[in-house]
DSSP file (Angstrom, degrees, kcal/mol; ACC not computed):
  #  RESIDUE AA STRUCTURE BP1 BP2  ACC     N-H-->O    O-->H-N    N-H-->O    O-->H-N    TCO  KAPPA ALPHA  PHI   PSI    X-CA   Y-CA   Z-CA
    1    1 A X     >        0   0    0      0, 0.0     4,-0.7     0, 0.0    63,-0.2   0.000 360.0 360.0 360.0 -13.4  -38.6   13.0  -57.0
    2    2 A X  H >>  +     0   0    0     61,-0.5     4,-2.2     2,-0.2     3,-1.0   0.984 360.0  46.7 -71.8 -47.4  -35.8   10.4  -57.2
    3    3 A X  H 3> S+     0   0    0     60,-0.8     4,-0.9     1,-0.3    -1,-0.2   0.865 114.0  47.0 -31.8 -62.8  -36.2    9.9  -61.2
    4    4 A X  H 3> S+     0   0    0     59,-0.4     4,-0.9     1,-0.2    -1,-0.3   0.538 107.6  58.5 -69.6 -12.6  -36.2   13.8  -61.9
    5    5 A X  H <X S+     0   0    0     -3,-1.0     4,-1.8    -4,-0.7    -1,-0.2   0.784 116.2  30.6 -96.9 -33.7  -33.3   14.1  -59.6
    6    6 A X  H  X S+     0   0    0     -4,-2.2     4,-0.9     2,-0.2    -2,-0.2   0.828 116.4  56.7 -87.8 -13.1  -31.0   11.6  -61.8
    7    7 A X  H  X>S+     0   0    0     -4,-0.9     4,-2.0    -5,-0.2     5,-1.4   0.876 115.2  44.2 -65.7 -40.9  -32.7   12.6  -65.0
    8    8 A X  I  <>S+     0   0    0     -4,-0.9     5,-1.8     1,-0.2     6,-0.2   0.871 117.8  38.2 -58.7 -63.4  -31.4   16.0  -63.6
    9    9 A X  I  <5S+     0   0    0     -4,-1.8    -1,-0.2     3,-0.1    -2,-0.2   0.466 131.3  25.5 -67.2 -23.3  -27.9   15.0  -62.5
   10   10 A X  I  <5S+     0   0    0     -4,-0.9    -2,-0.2    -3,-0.2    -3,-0.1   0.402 133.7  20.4-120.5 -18.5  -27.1   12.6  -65.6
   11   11 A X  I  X5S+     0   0    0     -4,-2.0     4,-2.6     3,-0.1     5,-0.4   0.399 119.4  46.1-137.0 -77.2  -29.1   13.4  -68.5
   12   12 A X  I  ><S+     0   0    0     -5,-1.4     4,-1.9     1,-0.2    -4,-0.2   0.844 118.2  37.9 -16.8 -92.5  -30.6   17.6  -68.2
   13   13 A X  H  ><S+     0   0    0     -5,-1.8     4,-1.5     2,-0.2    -1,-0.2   0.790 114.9  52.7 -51.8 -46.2  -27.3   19.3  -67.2
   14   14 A X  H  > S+     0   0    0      1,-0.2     4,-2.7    -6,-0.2    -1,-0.2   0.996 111.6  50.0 -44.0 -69.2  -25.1   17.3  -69.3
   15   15 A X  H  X S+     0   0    0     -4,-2.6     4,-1.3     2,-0.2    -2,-0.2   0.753 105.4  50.2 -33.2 -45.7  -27.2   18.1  -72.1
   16   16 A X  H  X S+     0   0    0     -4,-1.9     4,-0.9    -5,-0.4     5,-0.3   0.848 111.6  52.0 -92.0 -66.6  -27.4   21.6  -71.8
   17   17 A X  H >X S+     0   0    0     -4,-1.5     4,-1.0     1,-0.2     3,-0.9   0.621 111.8  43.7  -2.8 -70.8  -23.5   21.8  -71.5
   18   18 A X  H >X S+     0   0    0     -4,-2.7     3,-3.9     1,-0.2     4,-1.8   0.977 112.3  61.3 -56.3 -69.1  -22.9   19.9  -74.4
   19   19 A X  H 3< S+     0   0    0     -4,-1.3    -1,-0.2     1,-0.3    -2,-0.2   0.634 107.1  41.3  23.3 -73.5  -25.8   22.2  -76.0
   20   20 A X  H << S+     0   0    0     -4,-0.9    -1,-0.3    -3,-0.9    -2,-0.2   0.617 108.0  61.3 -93.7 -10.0  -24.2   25.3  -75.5
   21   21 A X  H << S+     0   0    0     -3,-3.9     3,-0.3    -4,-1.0    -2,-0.2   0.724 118.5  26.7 -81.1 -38.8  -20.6   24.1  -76.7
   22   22 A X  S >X S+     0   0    0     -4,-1.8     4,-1.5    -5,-0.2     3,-0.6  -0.058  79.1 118.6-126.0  33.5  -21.7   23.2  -79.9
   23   23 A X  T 34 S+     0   0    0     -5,-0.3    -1,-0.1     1,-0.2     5,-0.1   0.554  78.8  53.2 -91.9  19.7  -24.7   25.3  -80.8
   24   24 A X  T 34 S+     0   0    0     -3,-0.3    -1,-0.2     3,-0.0    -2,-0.1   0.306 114.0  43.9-109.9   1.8  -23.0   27.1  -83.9
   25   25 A X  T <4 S+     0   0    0     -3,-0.6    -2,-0.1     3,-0.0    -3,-0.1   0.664  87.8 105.8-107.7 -29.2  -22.0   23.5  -85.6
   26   26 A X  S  < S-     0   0    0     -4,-1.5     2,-0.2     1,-0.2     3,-0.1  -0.099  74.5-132.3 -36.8 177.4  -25.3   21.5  -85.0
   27   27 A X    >>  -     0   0    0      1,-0.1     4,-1.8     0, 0.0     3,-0.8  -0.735  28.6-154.1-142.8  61.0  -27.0   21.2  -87.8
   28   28 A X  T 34 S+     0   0    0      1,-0.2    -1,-0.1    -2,-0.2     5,-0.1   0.333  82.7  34.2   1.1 -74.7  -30.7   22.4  -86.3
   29   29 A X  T 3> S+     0   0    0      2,-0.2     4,-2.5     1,-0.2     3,-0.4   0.802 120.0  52.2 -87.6 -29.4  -33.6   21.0  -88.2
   30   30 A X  H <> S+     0   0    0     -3,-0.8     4,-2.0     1,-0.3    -1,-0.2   0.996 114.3  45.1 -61.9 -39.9  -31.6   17.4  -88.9
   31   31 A X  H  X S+     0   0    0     -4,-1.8     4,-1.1     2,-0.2    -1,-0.3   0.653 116.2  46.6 -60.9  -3.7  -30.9   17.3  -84.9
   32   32 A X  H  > S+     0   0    0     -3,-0.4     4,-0.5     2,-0.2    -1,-0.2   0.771 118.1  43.0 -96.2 -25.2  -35.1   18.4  -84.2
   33   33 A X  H  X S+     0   0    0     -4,-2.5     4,-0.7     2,-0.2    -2,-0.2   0.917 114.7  49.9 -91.1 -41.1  -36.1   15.6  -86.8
   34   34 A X  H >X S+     0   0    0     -4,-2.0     3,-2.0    -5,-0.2     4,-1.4   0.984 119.3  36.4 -53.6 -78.6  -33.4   13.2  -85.2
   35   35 A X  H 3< S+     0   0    0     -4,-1.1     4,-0.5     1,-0.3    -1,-0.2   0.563 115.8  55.8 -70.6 -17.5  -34.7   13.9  -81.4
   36   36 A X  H 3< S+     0   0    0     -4,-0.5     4,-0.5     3,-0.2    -1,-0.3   0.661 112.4  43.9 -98.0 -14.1  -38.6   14.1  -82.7
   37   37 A X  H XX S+     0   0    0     -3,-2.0     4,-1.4    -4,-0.7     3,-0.6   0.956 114.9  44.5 -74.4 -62.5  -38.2   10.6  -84.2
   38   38 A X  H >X S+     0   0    0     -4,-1.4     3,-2.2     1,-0.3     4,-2.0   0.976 113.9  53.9 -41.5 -69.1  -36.4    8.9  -81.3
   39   39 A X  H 3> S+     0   0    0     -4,-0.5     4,-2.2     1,-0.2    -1,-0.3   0.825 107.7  51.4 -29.3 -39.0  -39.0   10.7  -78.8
   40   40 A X  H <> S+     0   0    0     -3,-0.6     4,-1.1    -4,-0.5    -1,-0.2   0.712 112.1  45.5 -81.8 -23.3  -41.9    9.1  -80.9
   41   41 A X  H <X S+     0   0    0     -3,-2.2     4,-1.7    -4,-1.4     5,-0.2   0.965 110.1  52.0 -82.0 -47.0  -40.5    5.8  -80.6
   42   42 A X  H  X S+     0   0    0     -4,-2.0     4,-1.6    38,-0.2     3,-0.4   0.954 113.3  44.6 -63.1 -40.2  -39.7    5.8  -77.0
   43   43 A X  H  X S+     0   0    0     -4,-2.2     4,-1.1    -5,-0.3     5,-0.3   0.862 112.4  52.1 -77.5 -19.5  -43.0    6.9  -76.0
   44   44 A X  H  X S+     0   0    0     -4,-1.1     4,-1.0     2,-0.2     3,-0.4   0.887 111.4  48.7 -19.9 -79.4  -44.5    4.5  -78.2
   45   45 A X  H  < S+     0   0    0     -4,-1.7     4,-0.5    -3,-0.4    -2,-0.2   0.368 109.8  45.1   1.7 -50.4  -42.6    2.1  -76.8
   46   46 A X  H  < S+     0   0    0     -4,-1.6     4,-0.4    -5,-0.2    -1,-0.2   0.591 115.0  49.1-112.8  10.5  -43.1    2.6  -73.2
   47   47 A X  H  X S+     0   0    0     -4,-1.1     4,-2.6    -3,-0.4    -2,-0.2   0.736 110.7  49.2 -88.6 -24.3  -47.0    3.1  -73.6
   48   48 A X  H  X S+     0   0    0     -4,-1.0     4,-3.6    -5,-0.3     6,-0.5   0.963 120.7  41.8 -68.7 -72.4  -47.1   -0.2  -75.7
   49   49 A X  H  4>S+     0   0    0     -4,-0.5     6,-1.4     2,-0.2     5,-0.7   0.723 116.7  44.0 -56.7 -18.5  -44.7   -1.8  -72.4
   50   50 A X  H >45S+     0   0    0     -4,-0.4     3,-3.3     4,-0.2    -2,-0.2   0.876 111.9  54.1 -84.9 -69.5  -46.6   -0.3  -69.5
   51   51 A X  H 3<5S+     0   0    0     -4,-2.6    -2,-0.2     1,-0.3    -3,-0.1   0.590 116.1  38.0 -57.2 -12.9  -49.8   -1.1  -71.0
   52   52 A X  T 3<5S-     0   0    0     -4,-3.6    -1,-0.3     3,-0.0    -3,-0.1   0.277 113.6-110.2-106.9  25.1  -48.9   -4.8  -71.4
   53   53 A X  T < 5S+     0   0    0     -3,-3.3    -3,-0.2    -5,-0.3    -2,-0.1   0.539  76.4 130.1  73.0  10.3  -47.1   -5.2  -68.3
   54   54 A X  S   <S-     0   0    0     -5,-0.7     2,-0.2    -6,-0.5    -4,-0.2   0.839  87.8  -3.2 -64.4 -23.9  -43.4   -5.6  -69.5
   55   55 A X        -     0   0    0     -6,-1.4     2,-0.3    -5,-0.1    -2,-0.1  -0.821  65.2-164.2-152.3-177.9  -42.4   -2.9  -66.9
   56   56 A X        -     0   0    0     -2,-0.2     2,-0.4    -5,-0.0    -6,-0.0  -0.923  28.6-115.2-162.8-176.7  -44.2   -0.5  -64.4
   57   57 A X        -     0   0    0     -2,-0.3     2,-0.4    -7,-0.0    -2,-0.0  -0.942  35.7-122.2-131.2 135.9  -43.0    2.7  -62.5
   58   58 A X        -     0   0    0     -2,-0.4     6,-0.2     2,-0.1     5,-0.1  -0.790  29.6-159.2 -89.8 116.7  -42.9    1.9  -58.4
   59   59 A X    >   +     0   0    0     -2,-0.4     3,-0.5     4,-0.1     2,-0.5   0.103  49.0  91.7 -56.8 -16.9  -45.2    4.5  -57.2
   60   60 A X  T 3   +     0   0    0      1,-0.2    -2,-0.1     2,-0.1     0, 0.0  -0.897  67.2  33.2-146.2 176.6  -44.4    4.8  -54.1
   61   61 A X  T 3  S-     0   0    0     -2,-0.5    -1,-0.2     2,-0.0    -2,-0.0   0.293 113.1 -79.9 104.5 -18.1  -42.1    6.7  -51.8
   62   62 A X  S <  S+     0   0    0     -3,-0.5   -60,-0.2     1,-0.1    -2,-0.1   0.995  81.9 148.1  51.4  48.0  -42.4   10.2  -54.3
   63   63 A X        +     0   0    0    -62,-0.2   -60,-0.8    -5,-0.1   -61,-0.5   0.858  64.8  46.3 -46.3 -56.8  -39.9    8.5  -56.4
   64   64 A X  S    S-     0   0    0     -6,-0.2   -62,-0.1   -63,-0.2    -3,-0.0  -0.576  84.8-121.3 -98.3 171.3  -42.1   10.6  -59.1
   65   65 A X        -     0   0    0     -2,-0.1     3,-0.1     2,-0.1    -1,-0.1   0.673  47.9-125.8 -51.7 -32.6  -43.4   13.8  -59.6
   66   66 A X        +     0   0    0      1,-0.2     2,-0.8     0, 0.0    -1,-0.1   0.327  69.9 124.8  69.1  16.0  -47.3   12.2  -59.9
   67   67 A X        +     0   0    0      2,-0.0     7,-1.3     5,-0.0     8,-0.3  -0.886  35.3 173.3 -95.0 107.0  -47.9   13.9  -63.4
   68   68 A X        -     0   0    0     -2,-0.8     2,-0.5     5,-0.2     5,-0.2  -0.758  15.5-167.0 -90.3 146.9  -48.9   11.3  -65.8
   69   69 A X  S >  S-     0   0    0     -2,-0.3     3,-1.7     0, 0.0     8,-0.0  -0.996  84.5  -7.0-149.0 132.7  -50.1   11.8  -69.6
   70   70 A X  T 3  S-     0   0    0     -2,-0.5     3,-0.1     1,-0.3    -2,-0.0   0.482 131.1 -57.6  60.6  -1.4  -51.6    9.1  -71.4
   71   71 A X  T 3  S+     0   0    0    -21,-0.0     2,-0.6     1,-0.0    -1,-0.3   0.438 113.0 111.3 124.0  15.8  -50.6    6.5  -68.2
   72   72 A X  S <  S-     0   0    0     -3,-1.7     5,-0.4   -22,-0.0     4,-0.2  -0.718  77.4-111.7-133.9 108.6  -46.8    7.4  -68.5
   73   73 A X     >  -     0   0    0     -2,-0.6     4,-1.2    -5,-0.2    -5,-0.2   0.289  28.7-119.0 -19.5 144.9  -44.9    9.3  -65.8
   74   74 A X  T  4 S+     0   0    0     -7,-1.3     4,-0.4     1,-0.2     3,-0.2   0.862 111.4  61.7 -83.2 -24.1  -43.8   12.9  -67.1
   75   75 A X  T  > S+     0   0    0     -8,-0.3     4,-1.7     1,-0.2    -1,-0.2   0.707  92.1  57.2 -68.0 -13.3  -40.4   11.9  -66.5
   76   76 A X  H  > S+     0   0    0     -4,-0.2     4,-1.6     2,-0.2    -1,-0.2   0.942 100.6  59.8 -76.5 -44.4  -40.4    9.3  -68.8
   77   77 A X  H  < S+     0   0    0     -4,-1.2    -2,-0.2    -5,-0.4    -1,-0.2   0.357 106.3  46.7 -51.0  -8.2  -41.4   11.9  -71.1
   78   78 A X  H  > S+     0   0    0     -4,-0.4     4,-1.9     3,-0.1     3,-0.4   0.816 110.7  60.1-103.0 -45.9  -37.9   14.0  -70.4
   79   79 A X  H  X S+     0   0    0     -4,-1.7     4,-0.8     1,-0.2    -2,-0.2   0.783 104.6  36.8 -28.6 -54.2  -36.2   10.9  -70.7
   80   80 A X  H  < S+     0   0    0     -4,-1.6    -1,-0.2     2,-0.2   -38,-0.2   0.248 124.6  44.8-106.5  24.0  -36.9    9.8  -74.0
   81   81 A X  H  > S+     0   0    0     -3,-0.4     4,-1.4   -43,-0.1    -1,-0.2   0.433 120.6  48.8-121.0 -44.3  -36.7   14.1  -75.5
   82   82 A X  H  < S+     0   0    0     -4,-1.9     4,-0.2     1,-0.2    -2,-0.2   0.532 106.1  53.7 -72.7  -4.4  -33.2   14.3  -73.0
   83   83 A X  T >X S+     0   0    0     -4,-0.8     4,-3.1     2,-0.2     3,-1.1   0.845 109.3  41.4 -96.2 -71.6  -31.4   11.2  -74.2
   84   84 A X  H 3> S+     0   0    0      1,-0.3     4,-3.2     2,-0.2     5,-0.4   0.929 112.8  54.3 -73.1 -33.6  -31.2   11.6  -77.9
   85   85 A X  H 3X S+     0   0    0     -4,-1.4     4,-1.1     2,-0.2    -1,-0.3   0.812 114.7  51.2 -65.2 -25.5  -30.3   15.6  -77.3
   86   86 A X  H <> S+     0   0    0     -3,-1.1     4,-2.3    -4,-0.2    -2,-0.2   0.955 114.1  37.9 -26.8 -72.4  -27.3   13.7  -75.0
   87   87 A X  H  < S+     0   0    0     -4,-3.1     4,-0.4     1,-0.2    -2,-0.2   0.768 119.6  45.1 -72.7 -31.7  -26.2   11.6  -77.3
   88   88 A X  H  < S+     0   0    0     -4,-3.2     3,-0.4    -5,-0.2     4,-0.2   0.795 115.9  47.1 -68.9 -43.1  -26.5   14.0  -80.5
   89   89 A X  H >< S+     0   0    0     -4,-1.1     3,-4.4    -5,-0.4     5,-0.2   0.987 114.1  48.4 -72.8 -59.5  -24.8   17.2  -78.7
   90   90 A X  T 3X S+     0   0    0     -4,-2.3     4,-0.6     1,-0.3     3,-0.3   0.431 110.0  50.3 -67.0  -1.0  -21.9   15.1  -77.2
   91   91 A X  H 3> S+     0   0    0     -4,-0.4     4,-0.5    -3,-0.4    -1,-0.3   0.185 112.8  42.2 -71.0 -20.8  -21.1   13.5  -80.2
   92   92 A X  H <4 S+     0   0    0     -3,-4.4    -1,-0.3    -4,-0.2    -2,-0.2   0.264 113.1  57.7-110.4  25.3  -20.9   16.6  -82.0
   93   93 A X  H >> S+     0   0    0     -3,-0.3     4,-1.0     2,-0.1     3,-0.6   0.430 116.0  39.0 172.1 -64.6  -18.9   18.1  -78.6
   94   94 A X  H >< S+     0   0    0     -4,-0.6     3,-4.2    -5,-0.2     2,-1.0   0.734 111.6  52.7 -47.7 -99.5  -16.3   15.3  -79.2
   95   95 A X  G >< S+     0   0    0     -4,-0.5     3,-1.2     1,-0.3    -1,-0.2   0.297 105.1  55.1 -26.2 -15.8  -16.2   15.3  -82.7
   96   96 A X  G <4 S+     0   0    0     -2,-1.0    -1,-0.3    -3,-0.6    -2,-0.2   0.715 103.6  59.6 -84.9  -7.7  -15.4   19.4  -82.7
   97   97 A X  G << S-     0   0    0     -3,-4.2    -1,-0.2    -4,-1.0    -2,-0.2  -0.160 119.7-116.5-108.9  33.2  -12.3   18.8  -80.3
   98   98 A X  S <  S+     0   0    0     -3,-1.2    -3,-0.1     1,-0.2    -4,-0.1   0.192  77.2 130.8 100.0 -36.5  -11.2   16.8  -82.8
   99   99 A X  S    S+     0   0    0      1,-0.1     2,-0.4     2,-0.1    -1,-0.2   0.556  76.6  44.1 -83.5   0.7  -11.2   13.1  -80.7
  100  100 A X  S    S-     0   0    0     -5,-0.1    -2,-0.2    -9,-0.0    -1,-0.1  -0.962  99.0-104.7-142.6 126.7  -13.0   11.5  -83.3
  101  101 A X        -     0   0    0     -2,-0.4     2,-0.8     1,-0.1    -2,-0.1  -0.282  14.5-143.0 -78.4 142.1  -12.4   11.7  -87.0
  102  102 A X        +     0   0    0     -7,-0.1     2,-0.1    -4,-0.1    -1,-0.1  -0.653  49.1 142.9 -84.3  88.2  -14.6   13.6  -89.2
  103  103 A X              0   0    0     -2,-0.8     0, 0.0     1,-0.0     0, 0.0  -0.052 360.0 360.0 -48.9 161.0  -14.6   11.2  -92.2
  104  104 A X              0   0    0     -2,-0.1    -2,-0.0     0, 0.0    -1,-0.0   0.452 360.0 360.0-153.9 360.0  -17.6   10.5  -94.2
């Protein structure tokens, strides 16, 4: 439960803030295609690293939920879909207030 409770506090809530501040300037399908690439990589990525031992998830304690798919923690799976929608909403959240120039 510790993961989902800083994925929760750090990544979730932020996200839908930013989210709802800028959901008439996003730009939909480029942000779904942005966040569906990144997703594909991270999990990629952390099945390729779990399955060769570069990293592992501590098990115990109910640090996680216990729901796994494909040998990777469902929170990992929130992670790498909540991240890029972070970083894409609050970037467009600056940039409509202005703190960063829109240039091209």
């Amino acid at each position: 439960m510790e993961y989902i409770s800083i994925l929760l506090t750090f990544a979730i809530i932020p996200s839908l803030f930013f989210l709802y501040f800028t959901r008439n300037s996003i730009a939909w399908k480029a942000f779904l295609i942005s966040c569906f690439i990144v997703a594909g990589l991270g999990i990629v990525a952390d099945y390729i690293g779990l399955n060769r031992g570069l990293w592992f998830f501590n098990t115990d304690a109910g640090r996680l939920l216990g729901v796994w798919l494909w040998g990777i923690p469902i929170e990992d799976f929130i992670f790498v879909i909540v991240v890029p929608t972070l970083v894409i909403s609050s970037y467009e959240y600056i940039k409509n207030r202005g703190l960063v120039s829109k240039t091209t």
